[in-house]
N, C-alpha and C positions, 0 to 999 in steps of 0.2 A: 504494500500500500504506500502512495505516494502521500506524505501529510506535510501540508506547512503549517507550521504556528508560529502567534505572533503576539509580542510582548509590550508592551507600549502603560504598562500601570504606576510605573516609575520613573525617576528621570532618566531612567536607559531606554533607550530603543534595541529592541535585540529580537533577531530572527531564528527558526531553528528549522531543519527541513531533513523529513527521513525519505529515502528514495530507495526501496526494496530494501536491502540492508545495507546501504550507505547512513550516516547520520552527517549533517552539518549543525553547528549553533553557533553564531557571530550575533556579537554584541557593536550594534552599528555605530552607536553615538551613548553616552557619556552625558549632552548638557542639557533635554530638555528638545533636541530638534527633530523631534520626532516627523514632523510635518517633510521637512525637508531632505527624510533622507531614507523613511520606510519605500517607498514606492520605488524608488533604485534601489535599496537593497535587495528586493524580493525580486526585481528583475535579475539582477547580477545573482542572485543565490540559482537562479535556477539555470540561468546558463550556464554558470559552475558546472552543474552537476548535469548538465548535457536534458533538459526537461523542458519542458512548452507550458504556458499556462494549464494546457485543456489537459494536461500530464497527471494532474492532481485530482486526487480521490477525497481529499477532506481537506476545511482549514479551520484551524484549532485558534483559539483568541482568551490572551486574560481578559475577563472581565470586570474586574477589580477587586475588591476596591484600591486606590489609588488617588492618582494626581489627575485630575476634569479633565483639561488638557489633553494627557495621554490617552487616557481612554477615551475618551471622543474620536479620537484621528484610528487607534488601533481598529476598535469592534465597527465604527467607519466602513473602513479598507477590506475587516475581513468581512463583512455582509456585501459588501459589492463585488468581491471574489467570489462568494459563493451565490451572488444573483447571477452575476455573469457567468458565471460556468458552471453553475446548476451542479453546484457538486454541496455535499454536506458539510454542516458548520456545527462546532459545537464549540460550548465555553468552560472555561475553568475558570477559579478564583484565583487570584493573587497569593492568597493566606495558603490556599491548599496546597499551590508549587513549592513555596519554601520549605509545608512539611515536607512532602514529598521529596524536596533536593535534601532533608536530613535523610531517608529512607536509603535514596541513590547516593549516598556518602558512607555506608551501610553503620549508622549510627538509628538508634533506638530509644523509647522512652514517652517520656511526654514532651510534647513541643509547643513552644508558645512562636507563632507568626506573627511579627509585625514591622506593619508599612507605613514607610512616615507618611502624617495625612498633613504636615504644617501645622500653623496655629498651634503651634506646640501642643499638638495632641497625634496619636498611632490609633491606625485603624490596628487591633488584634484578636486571636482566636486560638483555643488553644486545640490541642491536637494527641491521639497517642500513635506513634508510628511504631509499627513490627511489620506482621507478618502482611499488613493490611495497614490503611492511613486511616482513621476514622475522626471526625472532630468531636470534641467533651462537648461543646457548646456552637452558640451563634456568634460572629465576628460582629464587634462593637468599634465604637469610637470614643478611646480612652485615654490619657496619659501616661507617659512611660511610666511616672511616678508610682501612678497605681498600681498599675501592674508589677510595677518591681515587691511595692509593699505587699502586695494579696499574696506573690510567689514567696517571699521570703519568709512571710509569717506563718505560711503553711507549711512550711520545712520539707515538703516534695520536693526530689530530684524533677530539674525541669531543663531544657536546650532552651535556648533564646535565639532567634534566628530572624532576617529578615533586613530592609534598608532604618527601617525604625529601632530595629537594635544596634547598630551602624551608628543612628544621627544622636541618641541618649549612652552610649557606651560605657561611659563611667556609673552611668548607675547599675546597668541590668549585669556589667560586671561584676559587680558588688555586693550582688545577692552571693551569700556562701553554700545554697544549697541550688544553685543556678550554674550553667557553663552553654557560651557564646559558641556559635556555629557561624562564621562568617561569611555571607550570603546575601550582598548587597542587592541580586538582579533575583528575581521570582525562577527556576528552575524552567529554562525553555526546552529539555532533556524529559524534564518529566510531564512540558504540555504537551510533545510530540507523544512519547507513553498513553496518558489520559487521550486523549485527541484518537487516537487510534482504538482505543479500546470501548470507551464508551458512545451510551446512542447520541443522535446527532440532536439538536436540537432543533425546533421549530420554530421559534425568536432567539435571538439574543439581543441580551439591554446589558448598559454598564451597571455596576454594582455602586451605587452612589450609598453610600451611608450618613451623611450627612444633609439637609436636609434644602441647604443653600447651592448642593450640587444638584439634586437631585430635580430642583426646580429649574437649571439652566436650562438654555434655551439648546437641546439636543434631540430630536426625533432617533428613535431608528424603525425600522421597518418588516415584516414578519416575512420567512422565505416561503416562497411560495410553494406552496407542497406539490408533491412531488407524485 
């Protein structure tokens, strides 16, 4: 199966593409330019690997939560890949890649995901990874602060993982019964995994958790069945 997935929940822009059992994942940009440099990358990714648009069998998209911005321009791009080429679309979260990039690191436990949302607040969620990724709970919009206090006064063994353990690092370090998995970009390795395995969806929307995103001015559109 040919799967592109596409990452755009952070300030990375980052591509990943499996091509029968080829894998690629490039991380295209660094500062927020997502606009300006997903649409060449996914062109150049696929001439890489010797592929044509109509080549592709699925495309896989975080859907947040995240930075407005990014997600707007990502699940965008991929809803009009998958109008255009009538091929299946499905979504994953932001929070569930990072467990997941603990799982593919072949680290274990319970894991807490989190993406910086700004405003000095993390969207987070926590998580147990084995043999299987399953979440304990629903992804919120909280402060590192808290999270560090809820984790440390529980005295649970916990991974802290994600771009929002990244931007608070001194704190979530600091928990004694806590240990940092460093994992700035969302796991594009384990959208291409999801992406492949699960059913495809019939919409996808960005995952706005706050309630000032959620109101921007963003349409998207349902695929047309099939």
């Amino acid at each position: 199966m040919n799967v592109l997935a596409i990452e755009t929940a952070t300030t990375a822009c980052a591509l990943g593409l499996q091509a029968g059992e080829r894998q690629k994942v490039r991380i295209l940009d660094l500062g927020r330019r997502h606009t300006e440099v997903l649409a060449q990358g996914i062109e150049d990714m696929l001439q890489e690997t010797g592929l044509g648009s109509r080549d592709l069998d699925r495309v896989v998209v975080d859907v947040g939560p995240g930075l407005f911005t990014g997600l707007r321009v990502g699940v965008a791009t991929a809803i009009g890949l998958s109008e255009g080429l009538g091929c299946p679309l499905v979504g994953v979260t932001s929070l569930e890649l990072l467990a997941h990039g603990v799982g593919l690191a072949g680290m274990a436990g319970t894991v807490v995901s989190a993406v910086d949302g700004r405003r000095g607040e993390v969207f987070a969620q926590a998580f147990r990874v084995g043999d299987e990724v399953a979440a304990l709970g629903a992804p919120e919009v909280t402060t590192a602060r808290s999270v560090v206090i809820e984790w440390a006064t529980s005295g649970a063994p916990v991974i802290f993982t994600g771009d929002g353990v990244e931007r608070y690092l001194a704190d979530f370090a600091a928990v004694p019964n806590g240990e940092v998995f460093s994992q700035a970009v969302p796991s594009v390795a384990a959208a291409l995994w999801l992406g492949e395995r699960r059913e495809p969806n019939e919409h996808v929307v960005p995952l706005y958790l706050r309630e000032a995103d959620a109101v921007s001015n963003f349409s998207t559109r349902e695929r047309p069945h099939e």
